[in-house]
C-alpha positions as semicolon CSV with decimal commas, in nm:
position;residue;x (nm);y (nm);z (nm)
1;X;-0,841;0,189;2,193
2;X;-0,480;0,197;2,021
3;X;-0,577;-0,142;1,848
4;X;-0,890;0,102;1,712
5;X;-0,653;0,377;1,576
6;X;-0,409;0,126;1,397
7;X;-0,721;-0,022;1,213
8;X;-0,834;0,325;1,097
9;X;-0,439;0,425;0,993
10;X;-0,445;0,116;0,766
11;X;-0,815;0,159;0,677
12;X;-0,704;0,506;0,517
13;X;-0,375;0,389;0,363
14;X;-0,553;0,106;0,237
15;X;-0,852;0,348;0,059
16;X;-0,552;0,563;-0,046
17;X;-0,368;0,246;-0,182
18;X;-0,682;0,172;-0,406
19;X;-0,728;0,517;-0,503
20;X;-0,362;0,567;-0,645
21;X;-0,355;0,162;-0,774
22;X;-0,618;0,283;-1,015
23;X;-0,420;0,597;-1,139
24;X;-0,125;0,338;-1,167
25;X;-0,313;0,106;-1,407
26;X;-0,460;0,371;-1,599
27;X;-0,153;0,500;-1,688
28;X;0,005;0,191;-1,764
29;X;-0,303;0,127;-1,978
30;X;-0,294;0,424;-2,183
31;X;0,080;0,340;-2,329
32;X;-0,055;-0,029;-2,335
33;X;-0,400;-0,044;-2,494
34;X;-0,469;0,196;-2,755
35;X;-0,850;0,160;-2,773
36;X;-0,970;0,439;-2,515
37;X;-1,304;0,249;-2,441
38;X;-1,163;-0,113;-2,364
39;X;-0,950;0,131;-2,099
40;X;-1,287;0,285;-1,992
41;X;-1,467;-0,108;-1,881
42;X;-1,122;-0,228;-1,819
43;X;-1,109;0,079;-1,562
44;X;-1,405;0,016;-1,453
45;X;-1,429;-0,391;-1,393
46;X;-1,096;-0,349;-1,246
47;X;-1,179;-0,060;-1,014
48;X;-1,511;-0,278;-0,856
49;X;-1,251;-0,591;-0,830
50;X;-0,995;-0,391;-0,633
51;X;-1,291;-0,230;-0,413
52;X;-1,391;-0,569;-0,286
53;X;-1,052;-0,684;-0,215
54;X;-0,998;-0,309;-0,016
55;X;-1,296;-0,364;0,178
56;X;-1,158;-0,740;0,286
57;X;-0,866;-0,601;0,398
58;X;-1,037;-0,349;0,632
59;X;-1,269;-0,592;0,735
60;X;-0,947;-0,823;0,835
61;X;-0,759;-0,574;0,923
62;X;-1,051;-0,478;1,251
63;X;-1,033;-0,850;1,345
64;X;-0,633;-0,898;1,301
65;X;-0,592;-0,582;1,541
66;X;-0,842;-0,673;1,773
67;X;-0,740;-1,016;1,885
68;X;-0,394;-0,914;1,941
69;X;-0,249;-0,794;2,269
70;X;-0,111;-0,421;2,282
71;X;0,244;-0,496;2,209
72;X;0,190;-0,789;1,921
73;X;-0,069;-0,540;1,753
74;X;0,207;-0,244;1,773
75;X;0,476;-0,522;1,567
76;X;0,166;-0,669;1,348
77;X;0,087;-0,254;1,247
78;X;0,436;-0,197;1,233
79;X;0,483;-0,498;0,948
80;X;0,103;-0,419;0,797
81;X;0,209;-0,018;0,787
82;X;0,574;-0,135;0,646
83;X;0,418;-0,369;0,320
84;X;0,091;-0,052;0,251
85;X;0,455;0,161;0,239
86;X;0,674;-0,082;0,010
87;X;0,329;-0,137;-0,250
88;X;0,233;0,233;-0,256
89;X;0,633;0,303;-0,351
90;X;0,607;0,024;-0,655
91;X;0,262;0,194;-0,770
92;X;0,445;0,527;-0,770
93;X;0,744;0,458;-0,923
94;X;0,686;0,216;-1,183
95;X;0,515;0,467;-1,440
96;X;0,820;0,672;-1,413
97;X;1,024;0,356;-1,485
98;X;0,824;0,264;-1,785
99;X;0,742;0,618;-1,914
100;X;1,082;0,723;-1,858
101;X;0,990;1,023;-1,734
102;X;1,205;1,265;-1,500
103;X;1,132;1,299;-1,126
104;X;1,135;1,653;-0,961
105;X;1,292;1,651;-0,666
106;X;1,017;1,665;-0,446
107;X;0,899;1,308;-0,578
108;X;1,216;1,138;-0,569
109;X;1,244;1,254;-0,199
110;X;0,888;1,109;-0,083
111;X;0,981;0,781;-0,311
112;X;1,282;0,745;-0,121
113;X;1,116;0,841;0,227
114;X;0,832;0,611;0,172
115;X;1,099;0,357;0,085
116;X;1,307;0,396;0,368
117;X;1,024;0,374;0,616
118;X;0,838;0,057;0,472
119;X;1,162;-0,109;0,473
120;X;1,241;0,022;0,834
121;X;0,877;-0,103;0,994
122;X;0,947;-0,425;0,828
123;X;1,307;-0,447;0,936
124;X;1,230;-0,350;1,314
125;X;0,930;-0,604;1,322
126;X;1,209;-0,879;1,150
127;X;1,472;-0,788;1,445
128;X;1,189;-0,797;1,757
129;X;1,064;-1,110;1,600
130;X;1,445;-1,259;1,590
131;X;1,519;-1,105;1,957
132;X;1,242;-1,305;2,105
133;X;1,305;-1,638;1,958
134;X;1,632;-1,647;2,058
């Protein structure tokens, strides 16, 4: 049952993930490509590419879960949960990079937060990994 509700957590970041990837290339696509159509198939093309690769995820992501025992599939959601984290921080913070525009407060908090945590999942399934081998 807990192997259920990790696959639905990283069902929804994943949906979430593809949702705000498409705001991400849109607006690197606006200061890129000038032509507001070529954006519009681009968009689109792109969009149906990403959906495809979204769905294979959530349909690995059910198997991946299920085949694992309680603890491994705590440590495999732990490292799946910590990567969703460290990508949605990149899509979020590279338009302010490149547009140079200011964060308020409230965004550089969550950047940082999302940050911390993806690198903290990762980290903690890096150290049980390294405990057990040893």
């Amino acid at each position: 049952m807990v192997n259920y509700l990790f696959w639905l957590i990283s069902s929804v970041i994943t949906i979430y993930l593809l949702l705000y990837s498409r705001g991400f290339y849109l607006k690197i696509f606006s200061v890129l490509v000038r032509d507001f159509y070529l954006i519009n198939v681009i968009d689109k093309f792109l969009f149906i590419i990403l959906s495809f690769f979204a769905l294979g995820f959530i349909i690995y992501f059910e198997s991946f879960y299920r085949k694992r025992e309680r603890v491994k599939s705590y440590l495999k959601f732990l490292l799946v949960t910590g990567i969703q984290l460290i990508i949605l921080f990149l899509f979020q913070f590279t338009p302010y990079l490149l547009l140079r525009t200011p964060l308020s407060y409230k965004e550089a908090i969550l950047l940082i937060l999302e940050l911390i945590l993806g690198g903290l999942f990762i980290g903690f399934y890096i150290s049980h990994k390294k405990s057990r081998v040893l």
